[in-house]
C-alpha positions as CSV (number, residue, x, y, z in Angstrom):
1,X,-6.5,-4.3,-26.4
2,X,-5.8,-1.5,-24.2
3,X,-6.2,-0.7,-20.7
4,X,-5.8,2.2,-18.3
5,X,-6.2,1.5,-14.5
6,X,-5.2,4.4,-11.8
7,X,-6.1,4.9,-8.8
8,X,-4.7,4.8,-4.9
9,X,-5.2,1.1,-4.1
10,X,-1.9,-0.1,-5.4
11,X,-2.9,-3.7,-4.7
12,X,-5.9,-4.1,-6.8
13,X,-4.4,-2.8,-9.7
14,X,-1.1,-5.0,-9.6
15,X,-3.7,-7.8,-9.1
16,X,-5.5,-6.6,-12.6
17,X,-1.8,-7.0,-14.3
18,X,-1.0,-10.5,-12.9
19,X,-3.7,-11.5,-14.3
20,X,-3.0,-10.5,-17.3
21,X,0.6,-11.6,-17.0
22,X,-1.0,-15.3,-15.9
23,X,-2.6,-16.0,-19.5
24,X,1.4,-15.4,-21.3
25,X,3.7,-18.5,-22.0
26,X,5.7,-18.7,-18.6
27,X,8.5,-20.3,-21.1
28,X,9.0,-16.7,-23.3
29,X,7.9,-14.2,-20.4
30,X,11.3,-12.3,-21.1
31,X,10.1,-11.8,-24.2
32,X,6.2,-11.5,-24.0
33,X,6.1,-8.9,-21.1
34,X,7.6,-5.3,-20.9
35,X,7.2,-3.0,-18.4
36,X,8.2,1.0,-18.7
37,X,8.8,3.1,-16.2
38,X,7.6,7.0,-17.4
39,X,9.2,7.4,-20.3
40,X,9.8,9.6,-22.6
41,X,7.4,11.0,-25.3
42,X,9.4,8.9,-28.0
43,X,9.8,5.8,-25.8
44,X,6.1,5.7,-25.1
45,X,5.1,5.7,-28.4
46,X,7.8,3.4,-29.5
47,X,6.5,1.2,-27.0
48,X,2.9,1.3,-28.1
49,X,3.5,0.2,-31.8
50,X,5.8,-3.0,-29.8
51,X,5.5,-6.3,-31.7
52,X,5.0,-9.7,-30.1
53,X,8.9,-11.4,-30.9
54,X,6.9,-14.9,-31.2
55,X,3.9,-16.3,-31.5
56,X,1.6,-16.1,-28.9
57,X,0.2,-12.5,-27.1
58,X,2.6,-9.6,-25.3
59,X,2.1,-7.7,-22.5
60,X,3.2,-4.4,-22.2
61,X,2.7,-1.9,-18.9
62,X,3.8,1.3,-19.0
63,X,3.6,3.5,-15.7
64,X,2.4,7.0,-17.0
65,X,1.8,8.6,-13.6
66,X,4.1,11.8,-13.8
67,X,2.2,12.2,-17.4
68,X,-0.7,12.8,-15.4
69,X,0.1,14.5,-12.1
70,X,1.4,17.9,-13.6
71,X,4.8,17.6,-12.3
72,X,6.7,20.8,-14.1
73,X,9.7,18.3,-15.0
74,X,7.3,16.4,-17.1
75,X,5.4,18.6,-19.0
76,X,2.1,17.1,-20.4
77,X,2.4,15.9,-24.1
78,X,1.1,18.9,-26.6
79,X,-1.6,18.3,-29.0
80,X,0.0,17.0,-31.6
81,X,1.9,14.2,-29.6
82,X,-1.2,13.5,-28.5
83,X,-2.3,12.3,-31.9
84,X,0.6,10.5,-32.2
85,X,0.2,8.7,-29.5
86,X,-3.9,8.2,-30.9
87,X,-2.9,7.0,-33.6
88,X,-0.8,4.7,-32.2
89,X,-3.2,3.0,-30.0
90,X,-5.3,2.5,-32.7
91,X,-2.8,0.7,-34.6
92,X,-1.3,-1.2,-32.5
93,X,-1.0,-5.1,-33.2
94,X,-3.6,-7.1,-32.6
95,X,-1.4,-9.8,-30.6
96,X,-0.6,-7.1,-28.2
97,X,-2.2,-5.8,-24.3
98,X,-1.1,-2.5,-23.0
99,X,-2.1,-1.9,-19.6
100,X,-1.5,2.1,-18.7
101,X,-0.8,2.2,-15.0
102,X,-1.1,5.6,-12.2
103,X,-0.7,4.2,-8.6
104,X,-0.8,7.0,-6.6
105,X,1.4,6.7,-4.0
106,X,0.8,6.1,-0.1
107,X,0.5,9.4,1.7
108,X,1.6,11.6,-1.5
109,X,0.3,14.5,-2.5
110,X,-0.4,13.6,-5.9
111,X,-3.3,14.0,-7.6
112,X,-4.1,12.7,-11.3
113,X,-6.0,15.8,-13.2
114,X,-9.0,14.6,-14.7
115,X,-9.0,17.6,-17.0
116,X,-5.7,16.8,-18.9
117,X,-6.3,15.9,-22.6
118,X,-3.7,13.2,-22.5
119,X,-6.2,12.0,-19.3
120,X,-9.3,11.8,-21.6
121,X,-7.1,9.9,-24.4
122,X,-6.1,7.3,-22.2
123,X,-9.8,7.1,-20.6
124,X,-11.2,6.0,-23.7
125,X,-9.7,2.8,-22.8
126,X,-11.2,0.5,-20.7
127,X,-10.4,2.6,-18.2
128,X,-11.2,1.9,-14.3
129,X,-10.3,3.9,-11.2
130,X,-9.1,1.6,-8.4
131,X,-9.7,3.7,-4.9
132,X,-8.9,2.4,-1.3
133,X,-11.4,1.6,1.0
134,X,-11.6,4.0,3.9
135,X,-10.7,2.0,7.4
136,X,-13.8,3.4,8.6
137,X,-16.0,1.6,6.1
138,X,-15.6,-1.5,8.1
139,X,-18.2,-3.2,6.3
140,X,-17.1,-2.4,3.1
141,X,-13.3,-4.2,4.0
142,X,-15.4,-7.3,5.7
143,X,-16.6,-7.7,2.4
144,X,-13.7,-7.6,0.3
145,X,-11.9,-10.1,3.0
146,X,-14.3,-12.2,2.5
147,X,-14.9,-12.6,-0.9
148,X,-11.0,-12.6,-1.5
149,X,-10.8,-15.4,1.3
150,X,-13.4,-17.3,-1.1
151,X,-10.6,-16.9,-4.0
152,X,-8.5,-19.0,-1.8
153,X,-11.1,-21.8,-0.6
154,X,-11.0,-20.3,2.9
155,X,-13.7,-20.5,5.2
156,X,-14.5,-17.4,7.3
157,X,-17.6,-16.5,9.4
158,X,-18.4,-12.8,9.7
159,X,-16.8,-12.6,12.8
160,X,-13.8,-13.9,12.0
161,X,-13.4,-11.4,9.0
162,X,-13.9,-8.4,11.5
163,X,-11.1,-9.5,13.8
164,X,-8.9,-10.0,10.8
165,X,-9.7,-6.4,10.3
166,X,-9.3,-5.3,13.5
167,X,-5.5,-7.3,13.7
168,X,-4.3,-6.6,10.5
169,X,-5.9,-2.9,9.6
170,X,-6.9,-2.3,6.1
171,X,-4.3,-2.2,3.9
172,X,-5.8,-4.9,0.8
173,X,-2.1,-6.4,0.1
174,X,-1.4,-7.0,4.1
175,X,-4.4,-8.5,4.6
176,X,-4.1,-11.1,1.2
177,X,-0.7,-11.9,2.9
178,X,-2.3,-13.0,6.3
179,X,-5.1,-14.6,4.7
180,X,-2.7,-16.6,2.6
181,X,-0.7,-17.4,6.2
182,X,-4.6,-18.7,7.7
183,X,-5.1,-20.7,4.5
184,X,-1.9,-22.6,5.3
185,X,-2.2,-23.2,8.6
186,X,-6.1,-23.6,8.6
187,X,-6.1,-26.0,5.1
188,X,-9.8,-27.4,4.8
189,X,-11.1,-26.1,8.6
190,X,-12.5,-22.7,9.0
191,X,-10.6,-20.3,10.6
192,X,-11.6,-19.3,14.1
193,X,-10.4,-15.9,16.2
194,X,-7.9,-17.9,17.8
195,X,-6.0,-18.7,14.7
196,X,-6.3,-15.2,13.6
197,X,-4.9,-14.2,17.0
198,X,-2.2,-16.8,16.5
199,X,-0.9,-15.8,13.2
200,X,-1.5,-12.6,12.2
201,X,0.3,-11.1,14.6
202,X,2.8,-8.9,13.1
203,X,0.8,-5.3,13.3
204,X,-0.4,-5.7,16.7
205,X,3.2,-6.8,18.1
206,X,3.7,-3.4,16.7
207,X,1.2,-1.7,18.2
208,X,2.4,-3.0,21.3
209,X,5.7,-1.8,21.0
210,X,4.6,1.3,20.1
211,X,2.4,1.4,23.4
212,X,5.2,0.8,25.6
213,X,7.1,3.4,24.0
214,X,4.5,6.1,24.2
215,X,3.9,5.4,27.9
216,X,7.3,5.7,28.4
217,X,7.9,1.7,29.8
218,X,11.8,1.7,28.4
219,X,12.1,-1.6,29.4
220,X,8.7,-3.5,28.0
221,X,9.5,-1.5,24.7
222,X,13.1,-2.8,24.0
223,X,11.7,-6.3,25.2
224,X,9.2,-5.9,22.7
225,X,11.7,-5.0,19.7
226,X,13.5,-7.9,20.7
227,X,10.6,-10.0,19.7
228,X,9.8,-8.2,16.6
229,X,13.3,-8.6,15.5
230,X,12.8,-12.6,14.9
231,X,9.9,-11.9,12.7
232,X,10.7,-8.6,10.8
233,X,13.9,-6.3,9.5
234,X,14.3,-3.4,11.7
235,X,13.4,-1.0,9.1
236,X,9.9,-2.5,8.4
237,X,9.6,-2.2,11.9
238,X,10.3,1.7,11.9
239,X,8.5,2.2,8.8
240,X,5.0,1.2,10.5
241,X,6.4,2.6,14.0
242,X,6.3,5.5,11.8
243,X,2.9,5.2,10.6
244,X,1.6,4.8,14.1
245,X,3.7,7.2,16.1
246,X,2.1,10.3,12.8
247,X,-1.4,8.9,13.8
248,X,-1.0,9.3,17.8
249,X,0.7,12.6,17.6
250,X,-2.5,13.7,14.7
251,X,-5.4,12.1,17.5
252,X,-3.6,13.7,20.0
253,X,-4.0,17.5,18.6
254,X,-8.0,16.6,17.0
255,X,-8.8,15.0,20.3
256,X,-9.3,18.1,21.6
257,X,-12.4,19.1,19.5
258,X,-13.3,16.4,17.9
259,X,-14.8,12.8,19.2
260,X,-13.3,9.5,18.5
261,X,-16.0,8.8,15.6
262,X,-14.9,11.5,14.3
263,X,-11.6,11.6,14.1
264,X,-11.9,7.6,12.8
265,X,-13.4,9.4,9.6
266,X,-10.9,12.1,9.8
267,X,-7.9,9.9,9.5
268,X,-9.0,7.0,7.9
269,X,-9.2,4.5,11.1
270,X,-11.4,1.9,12.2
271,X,-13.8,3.3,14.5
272,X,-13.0,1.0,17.9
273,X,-9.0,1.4,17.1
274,X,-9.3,5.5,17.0
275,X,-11.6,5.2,20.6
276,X,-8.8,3.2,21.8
277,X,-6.1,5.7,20.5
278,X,-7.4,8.5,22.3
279,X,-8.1,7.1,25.5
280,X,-4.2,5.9,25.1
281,X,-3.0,9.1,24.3
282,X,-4.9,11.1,26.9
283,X,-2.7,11.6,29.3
284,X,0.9,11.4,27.1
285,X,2.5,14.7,26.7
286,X,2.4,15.7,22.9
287,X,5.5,17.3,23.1
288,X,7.1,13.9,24.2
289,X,5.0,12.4,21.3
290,X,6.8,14.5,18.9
291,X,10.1,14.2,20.2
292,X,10.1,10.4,19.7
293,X,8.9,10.3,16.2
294,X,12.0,12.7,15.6
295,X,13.9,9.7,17.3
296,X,12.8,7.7,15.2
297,X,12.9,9.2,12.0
298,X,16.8,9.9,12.6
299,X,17.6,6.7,13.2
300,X,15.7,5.7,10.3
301,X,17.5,8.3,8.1
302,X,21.2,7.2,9.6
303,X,20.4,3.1,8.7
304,X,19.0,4.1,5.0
305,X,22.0,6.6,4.1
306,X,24.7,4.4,5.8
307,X,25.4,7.5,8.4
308,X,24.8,5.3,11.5
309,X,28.1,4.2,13.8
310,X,25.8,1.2,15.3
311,X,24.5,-1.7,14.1
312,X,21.2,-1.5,12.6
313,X,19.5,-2.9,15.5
314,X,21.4,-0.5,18.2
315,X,20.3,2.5,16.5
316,X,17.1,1.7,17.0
317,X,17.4,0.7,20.6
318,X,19.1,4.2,20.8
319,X,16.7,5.9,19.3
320,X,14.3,4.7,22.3
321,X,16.2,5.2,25.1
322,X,17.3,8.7,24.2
């Protein structure tokens, strides 16, 4: 059988594959699952007609996103490789799953054209989109916490699955991490706010530290960091420092004509976390906003390319104080 599954919720889709991945023999998975990264014309197709080695089924996933996002370095397949690779689906073995894969990535500005031919081809394959659910549609992410909570015998009330929410934020694979943390700690009980507010704590440390830093309390900040650095690398630290420092500096300039609803829907927020984040960011200069988030992303860019004289943790204290 074949499969095609795109889409901008990177989590549901992976979820899709391990599924699939779950039903091969764990003792041959070298052998019964493949995974392709873009390839080449010739490589995709040679990896289509794949047969199993042994008995049993194979998996094969091939990421074809650049096939479908019109980058001028990969040019979309002509007509005639598209029949080839037709042709190939069609007779490919029986004892085979091919699961075509476009994740679109966080924050890109990649788009999969609907109108390619080499789109339509692989549509006619049990295709489904996979799209993330907006922060704003609070309901909608209440929902899918709870019914994945189900998936792992975990009992939450409808309160308790709106301060997950609210904690953890709405990214799918962060909040099946923390719910996996409650199920553990919780076992056969149901999980109360307090737990939540015990445990799934690492995104509103952040938020914290990110707090201090924007009102300009130095000291609470690095105290803060110091914290953080028992539970997480310095770099995952930055890398949602980053996150929240683009969203302050992005309320900060639509504050000014738009209301907090609004701009909730505007940049894909809950709604009481954007009213919180402009009445935070009221009075905080946006050109000091700015400067930090340059801070930060140089510090960032000295630990990734080795450039920095510090430590890894220094830079980062550095990059706050300066």
């Amino acid at each position: 059988m074949i499969y095609f599954f795109y889409g901008d919720e990177e989590f549901n889709i992976s979820n899709e594959v391990r599924k699939f991945k779950e039903q091969l023999d764990k003792n041959f998975i070298e052998m019964s699952y493949k995974y392709y990264n873009n390839p080449k014309f010739p490589d995709f197709v040679a990896a289509i007609k794949s047969q199993p080695m042994m008995f049993g089924k194979m998996l094969i996933e091939i990421n074809c996103l650049n096939y479908l996002c019109g980058k001028s370095e990969d040019k979309s397949p002509d007509d005639k490789q598209i029949a080839q690779m037709a042709e190939a689906f069609e007779n490919c073995s029986e004892n085979t799953d091919i699961i075509l894969t476009a994740v679109l990535p966080e924050d890109s500005q990649k788009k999969i054209d609907k109108r390619k031919k080499i789109f339509k081809l692989f549509s006619k394959y049990n295709a489904k989109e996979f799209l993330k659910i907006p922060s704003y549609k609070t309901a909608e992410l209440e929902n899918w916490i709870k019914q994945r909570a189900g998936t792992k015998d975990l009992k939450i009330s409808d309160d308790v699955a709106s301060a997950i929410l609210l904690q953890v934020g709405s990214n799918l694979r962060m909040l099946d991490s923390e719910l996996g943390k409650l199920k553990i700690y919780a076992g056969e009980n149901p999980v109360t706010k307090a737990m939540v507010k015990e445990i799934c704590v690492v995104n509103e440390d952040v938020f914290t530290f990110a707090d201090y830093l924007i009102s300009g309390d130095k000291t609470a900040a690095l105290e803060e960091y110091s914290k953080l650095l028992l539970k997480k690398h310095p770099l995952e630290i930055l890398s949602v420092l980053q996150t929240l420092l683009h969203n302050k500096i992005q309320i900060k300039v639509n504050s000014v004509k738009y209301s907090s609803d609004e701009i909730a829907k505007l940049l894909n927020m809950h709604p009481y976390r954007a009213k919180l984040e402009v009445q935070k960011v009221k009075n905080i200069s946006l050109k000091n906003l700015v400067k930090l988030k340059e801070n930060i992303t140089e510090a960032e860019y000295k630990i990734k390319t080795g450039q920095s004289v510090l430590d890894v943790d220094r830079e980062v204290e550095y990059a706050i104080l300066r």
